[in-house]
N, C-alpha and C positions, 0 to 999 in steps of 0.2 A: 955755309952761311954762319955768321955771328951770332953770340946768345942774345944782341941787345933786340930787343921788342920792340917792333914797330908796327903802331894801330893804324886802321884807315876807317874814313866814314866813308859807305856806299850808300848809294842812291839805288834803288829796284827802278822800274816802270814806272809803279807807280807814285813816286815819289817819297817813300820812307826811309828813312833813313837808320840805319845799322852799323854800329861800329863791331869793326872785327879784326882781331889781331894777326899777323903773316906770321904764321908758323915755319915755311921753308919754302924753296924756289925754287925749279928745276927749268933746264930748256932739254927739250923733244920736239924732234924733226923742225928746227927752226923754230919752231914758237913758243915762248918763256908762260913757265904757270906758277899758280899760285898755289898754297895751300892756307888755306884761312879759317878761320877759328869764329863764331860768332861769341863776342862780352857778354858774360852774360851777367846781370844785374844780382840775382840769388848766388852768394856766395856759399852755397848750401849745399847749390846744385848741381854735377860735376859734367862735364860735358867733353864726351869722346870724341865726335863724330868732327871733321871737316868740309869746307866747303872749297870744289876746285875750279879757281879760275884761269883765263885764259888774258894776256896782256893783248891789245888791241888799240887802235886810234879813234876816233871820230872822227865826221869829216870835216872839223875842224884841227886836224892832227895833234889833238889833246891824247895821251895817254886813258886808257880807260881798261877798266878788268872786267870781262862777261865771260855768262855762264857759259859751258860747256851746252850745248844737246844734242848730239854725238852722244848716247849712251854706251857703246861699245869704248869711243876713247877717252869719255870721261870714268870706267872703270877700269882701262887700262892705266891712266894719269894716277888715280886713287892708289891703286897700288903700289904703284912707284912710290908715292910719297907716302903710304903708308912703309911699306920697307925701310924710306930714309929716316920716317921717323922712331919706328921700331929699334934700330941701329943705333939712333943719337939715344935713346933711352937708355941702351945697354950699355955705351961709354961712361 
């Protein structure tokens, strides 16, 4: 993936909305993830952790990204993309 930065604004359930930047992308076993980063407002405050999504459609075959909950493969996905990102740090 490319260094350029591309943000998304998601929608939860319940309607809030969150902007969060794509860190990296990977596909496994057919289905493409994400690795997403929540904006965070406090430039102060440094923020490690990611969040992994999963690319999916609605049934209006709109592209949409939902969460994993599969915990077993939503820490397998994590890993992966922590290693890609681990990797891209050390070039």
């Amino acid at each position: 993936m490319d260094n350029e930065s591309l943000f998304y604004t998601l929608v939860d359930d319940d309607g809030v909305e969150t902007e969060f930047e794509l860190l990296t992308t990977l596909e496994y076993e057919g289905a493409k993830y994400y690795a997403m980063c929540a904006v965070i407002e406090d430039e102060d405050e440094l923020e490690a952790e990611f969040d992994v999504l999963r690319e999916d459609t609605d049934s209006d075959g709109e592209q949409i990204l939902v969460t994993l909950e599969d915990d077993e493969l939503r820490t397998k996905i994590g890993e992966m993309f922590a290693q890609m990102l681990n990797e891209e740090d050390e070039d």
